[in-house]
MMTF fields as JSON, N, C-alpha, C and O atoms, coordinates in Angstrom:
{
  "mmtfVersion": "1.0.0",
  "mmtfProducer": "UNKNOWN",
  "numBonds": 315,
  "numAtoms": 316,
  "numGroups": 79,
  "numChains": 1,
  "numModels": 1,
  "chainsPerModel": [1],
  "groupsPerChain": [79],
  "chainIdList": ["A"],
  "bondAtomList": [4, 2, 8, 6, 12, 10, 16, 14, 20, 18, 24, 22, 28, 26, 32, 30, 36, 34, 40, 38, 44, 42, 48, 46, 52, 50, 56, 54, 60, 58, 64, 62, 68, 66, 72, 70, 76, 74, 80, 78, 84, 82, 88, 86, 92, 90, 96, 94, 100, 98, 104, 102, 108, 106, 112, 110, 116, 114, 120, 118, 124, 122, 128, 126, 132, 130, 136, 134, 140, 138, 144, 142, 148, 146, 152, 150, 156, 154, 160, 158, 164, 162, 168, 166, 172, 170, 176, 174, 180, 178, 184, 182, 188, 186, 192, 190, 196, 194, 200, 198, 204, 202, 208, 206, 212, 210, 216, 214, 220, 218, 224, 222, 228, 226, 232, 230, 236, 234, 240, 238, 244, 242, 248, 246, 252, 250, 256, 254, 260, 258, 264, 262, 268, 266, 272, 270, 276, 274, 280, 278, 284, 282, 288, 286, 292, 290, 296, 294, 300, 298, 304, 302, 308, 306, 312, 310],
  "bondOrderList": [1, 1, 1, 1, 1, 1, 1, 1, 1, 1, 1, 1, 1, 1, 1, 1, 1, 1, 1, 1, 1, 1, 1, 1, 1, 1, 1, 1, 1, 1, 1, 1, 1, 1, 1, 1, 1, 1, 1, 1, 1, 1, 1, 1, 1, 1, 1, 1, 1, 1, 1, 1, 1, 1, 1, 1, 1, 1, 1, 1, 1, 1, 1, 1, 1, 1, 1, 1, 1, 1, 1, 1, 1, 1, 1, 1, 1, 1],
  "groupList": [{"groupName": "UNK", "atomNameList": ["N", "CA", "C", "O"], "elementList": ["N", "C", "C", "O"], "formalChargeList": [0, 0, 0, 0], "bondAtomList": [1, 0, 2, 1, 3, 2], "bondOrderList": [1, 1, 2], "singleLetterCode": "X", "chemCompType": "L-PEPTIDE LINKING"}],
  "groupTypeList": [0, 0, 0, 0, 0, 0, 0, 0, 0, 0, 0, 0, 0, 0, 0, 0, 0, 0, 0, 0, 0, 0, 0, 0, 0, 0, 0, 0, 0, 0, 0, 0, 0, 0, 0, 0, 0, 0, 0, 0, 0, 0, 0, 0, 0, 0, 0, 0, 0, 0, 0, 0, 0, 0, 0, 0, 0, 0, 0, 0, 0, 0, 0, 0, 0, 0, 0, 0, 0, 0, 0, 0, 0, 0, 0, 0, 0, 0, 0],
  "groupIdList": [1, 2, 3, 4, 5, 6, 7, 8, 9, 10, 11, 12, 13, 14, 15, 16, 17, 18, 19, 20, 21, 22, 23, 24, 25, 26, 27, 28, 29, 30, 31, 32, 33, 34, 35, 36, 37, 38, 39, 40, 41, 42, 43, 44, 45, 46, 47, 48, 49, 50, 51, 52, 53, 54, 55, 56, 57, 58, 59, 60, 61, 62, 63, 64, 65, 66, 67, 68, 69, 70, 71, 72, 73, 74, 75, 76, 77, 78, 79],
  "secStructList": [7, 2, 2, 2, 2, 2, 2, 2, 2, 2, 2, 2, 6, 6, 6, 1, 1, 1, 6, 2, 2, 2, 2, 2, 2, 2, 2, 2, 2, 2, 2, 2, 2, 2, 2, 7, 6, 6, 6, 7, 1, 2, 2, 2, 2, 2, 2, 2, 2, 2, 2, 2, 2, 2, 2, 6, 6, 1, 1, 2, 2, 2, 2, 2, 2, 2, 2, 2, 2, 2, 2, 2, 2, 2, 2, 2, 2, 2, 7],
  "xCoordList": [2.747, 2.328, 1.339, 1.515, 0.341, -0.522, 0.256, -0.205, 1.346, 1.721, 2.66, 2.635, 3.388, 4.008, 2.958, 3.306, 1.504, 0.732, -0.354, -1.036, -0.014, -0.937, 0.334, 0.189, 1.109, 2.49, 2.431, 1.953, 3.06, 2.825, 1.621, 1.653, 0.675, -0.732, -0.376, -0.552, -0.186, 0.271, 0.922, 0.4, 2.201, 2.938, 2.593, 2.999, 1.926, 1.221, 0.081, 0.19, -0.553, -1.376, -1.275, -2.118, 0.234, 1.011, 1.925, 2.675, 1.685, 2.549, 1.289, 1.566, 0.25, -0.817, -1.152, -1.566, -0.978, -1.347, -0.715, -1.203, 0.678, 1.869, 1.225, 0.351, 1.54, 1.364, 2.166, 1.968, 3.039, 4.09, 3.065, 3.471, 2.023, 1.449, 0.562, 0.284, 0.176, -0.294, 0.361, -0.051, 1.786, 2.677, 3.219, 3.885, 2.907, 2.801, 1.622, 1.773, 0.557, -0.368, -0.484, -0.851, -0.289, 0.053, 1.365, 1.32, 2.299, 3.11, 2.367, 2.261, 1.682, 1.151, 0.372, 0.747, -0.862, -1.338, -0.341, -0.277, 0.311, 1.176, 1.786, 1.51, 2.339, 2.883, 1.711, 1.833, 0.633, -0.255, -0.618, -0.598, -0.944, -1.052, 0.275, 0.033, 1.278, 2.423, 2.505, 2.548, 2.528, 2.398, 1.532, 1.812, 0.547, -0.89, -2.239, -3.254, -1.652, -3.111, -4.335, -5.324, -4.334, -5.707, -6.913, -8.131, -5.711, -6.544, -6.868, -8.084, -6.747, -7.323, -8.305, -8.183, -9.434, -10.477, -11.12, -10.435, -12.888, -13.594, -13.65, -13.825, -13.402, -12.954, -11.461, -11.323, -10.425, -9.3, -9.548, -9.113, -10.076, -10.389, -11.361, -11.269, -12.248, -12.917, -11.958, -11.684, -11.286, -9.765, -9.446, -9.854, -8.521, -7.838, -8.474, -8.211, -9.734, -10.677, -11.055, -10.69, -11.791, -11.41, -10.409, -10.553, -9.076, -7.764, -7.451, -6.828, -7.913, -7.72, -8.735, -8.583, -9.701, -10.821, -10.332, -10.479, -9.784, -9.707, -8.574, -8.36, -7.169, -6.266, -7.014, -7.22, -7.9, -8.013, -8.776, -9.04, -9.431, -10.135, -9.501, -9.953, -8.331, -7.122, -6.474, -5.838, -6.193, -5.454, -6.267, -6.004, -7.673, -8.223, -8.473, -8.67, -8.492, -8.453, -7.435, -7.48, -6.517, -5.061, -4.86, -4.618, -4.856, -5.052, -5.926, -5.267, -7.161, -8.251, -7.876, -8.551, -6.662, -6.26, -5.059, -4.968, -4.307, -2.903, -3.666, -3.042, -4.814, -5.233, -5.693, -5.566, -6.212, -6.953, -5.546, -5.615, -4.524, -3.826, -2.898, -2.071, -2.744, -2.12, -3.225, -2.948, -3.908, -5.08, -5.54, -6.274, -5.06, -5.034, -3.306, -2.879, -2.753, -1.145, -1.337, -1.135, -1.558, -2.033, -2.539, -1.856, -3.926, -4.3, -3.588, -3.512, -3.023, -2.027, -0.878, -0.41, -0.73, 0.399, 0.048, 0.819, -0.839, -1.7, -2.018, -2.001, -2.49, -2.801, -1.829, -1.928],
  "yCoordList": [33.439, 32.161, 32.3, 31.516, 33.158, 33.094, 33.906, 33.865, 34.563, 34.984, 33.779, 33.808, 32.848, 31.62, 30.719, 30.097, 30.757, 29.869, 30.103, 29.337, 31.947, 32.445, 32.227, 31.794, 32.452, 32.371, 30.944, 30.859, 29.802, 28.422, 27.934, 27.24, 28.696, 27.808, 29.351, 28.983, 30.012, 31.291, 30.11, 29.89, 29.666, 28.6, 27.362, 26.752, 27.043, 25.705, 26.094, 25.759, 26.587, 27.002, 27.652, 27.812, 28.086, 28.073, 27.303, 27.468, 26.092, 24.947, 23.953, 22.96, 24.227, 23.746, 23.624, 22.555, 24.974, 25.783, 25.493, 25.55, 25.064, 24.781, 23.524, 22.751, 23.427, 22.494, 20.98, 19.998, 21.221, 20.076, 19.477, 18.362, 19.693, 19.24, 18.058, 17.084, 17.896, 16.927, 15.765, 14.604, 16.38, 15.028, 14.577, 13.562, 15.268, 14.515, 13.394, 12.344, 13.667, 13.248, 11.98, 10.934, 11.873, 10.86, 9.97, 8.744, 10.496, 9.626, 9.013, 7.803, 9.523, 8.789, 7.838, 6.666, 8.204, 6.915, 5.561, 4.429, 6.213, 5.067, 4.15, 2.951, 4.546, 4.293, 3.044, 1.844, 3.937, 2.752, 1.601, 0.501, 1.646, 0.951, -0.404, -1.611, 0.072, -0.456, -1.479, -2.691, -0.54, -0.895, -2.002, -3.201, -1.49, -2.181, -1.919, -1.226, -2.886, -2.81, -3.472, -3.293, -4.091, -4.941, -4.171, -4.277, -3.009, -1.74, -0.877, -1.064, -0.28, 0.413, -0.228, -1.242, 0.054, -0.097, 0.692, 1.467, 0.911, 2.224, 3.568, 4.71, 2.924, 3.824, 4.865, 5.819, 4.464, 4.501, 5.243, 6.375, 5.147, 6.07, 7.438, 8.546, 7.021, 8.474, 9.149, 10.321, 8.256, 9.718, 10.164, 11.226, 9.359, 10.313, 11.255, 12.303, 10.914, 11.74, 13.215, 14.38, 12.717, 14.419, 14.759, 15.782, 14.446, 15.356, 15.937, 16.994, 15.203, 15.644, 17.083, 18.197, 16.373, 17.99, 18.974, 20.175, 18.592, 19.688, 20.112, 21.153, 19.38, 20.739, 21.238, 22.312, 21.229, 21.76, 22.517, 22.938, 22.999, 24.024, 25.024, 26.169, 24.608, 25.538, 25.953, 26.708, 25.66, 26.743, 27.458, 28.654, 26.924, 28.561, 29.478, 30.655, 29.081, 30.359, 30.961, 32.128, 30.429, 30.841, 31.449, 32.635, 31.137, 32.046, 33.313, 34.273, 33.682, 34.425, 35.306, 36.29, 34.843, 35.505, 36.479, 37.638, 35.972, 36.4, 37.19, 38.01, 36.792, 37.943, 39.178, 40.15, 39.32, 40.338, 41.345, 42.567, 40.787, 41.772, 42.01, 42.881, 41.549, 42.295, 43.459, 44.601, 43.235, 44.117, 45.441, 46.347, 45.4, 46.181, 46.752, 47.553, 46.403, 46.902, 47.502, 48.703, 47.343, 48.14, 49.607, 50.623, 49.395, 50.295, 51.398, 52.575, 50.769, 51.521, 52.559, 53.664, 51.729, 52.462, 53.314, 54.266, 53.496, 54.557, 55.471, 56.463, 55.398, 56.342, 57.596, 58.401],
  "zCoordList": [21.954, 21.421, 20.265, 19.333, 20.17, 19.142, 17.88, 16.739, 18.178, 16.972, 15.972, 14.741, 16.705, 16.476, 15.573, 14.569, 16.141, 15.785, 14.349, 13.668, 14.33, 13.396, 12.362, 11.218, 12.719, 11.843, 10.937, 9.806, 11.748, 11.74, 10.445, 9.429, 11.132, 9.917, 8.642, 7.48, 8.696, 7.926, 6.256, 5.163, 6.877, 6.177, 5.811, 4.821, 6.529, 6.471, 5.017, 3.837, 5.434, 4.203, 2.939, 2.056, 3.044, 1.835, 1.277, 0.315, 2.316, 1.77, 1.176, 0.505, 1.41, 1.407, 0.133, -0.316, -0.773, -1.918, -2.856, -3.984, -2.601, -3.143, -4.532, -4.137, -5.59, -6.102, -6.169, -6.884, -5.222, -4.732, -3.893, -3.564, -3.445, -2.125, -3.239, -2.54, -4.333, -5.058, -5.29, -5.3, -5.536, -5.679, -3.924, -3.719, -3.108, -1.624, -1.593, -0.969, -2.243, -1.952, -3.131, -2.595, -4.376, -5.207, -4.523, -4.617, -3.969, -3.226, -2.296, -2.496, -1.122, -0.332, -0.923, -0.889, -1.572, -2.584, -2.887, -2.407, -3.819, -4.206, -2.944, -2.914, -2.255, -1.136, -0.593, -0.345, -0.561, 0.391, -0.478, 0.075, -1.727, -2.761, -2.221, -2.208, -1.928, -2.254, -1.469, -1.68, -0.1, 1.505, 1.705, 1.697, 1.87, 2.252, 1.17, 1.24, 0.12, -0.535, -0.257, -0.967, 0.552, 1.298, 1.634, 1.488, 2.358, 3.382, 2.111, 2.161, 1.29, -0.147, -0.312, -0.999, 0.16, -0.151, -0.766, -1.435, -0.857, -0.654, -0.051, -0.474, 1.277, 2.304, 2.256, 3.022, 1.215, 1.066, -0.042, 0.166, -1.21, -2.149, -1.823, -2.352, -0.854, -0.207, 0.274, 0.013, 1.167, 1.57, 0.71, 0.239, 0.234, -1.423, -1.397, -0.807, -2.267, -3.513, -2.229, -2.388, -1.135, 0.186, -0.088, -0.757, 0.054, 0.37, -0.934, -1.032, -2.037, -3.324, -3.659, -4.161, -3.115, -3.489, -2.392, -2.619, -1.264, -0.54, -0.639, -0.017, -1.601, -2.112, -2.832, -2.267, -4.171, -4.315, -4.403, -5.529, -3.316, -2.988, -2.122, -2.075, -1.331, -1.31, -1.533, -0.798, -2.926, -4.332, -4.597, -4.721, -4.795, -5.733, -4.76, -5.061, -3.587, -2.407, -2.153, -1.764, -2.285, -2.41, -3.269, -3.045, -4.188, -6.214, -6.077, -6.476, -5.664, -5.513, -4.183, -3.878, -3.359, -2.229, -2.67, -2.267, -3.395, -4.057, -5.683, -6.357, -5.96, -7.013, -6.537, -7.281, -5.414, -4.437, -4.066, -4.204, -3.676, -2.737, -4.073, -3.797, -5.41, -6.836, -6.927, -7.295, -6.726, -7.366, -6.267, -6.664, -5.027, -3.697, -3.791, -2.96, -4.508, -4.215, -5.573, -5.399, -6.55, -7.886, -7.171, -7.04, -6.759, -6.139, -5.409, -5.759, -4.218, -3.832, -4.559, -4.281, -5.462, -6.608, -6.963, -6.84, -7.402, -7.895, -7.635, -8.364, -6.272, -4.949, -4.877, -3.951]
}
């Protein structure tokens, strides 16, 4: 089970990274905009603007994660 689960968020967090995951997230916007604009409030733009900062603060970890192991497999080559 924990290998399923390390697996699971493994993907998840590279779907995470994905830059498609912005236009998930501009869809949802729009969507609620669409849906229920009453409920878009303040409160509704703090979500956004979190989920927005917190992709992206999971790309550049992602970017800075995938620059590390070019730069460790370089290494290796070398070796």
């Amino acid at each position: 089970m924990p290998n399923i689960a390390r697996s699971f968020l493994t993907k998840l967090g590279v779907w995470t990274a994905h830059p498609a995951a912005y236009l998930v997230l501009i869809s949802f916007t729009i969507a609620w905009l669409i849906l229920e604009p009453e409920t878009f409030d303040w409160h509704g733009a703090a979500t956004i603007a979190t989920w927005f900062m917190t992709l992206l603060i999971v790309r550049a970890e992602h970017r800075d994660t995938q620059a590390i192991h070019a730069k460790l497999d370089e290494l290796l080559k070398a070796d």
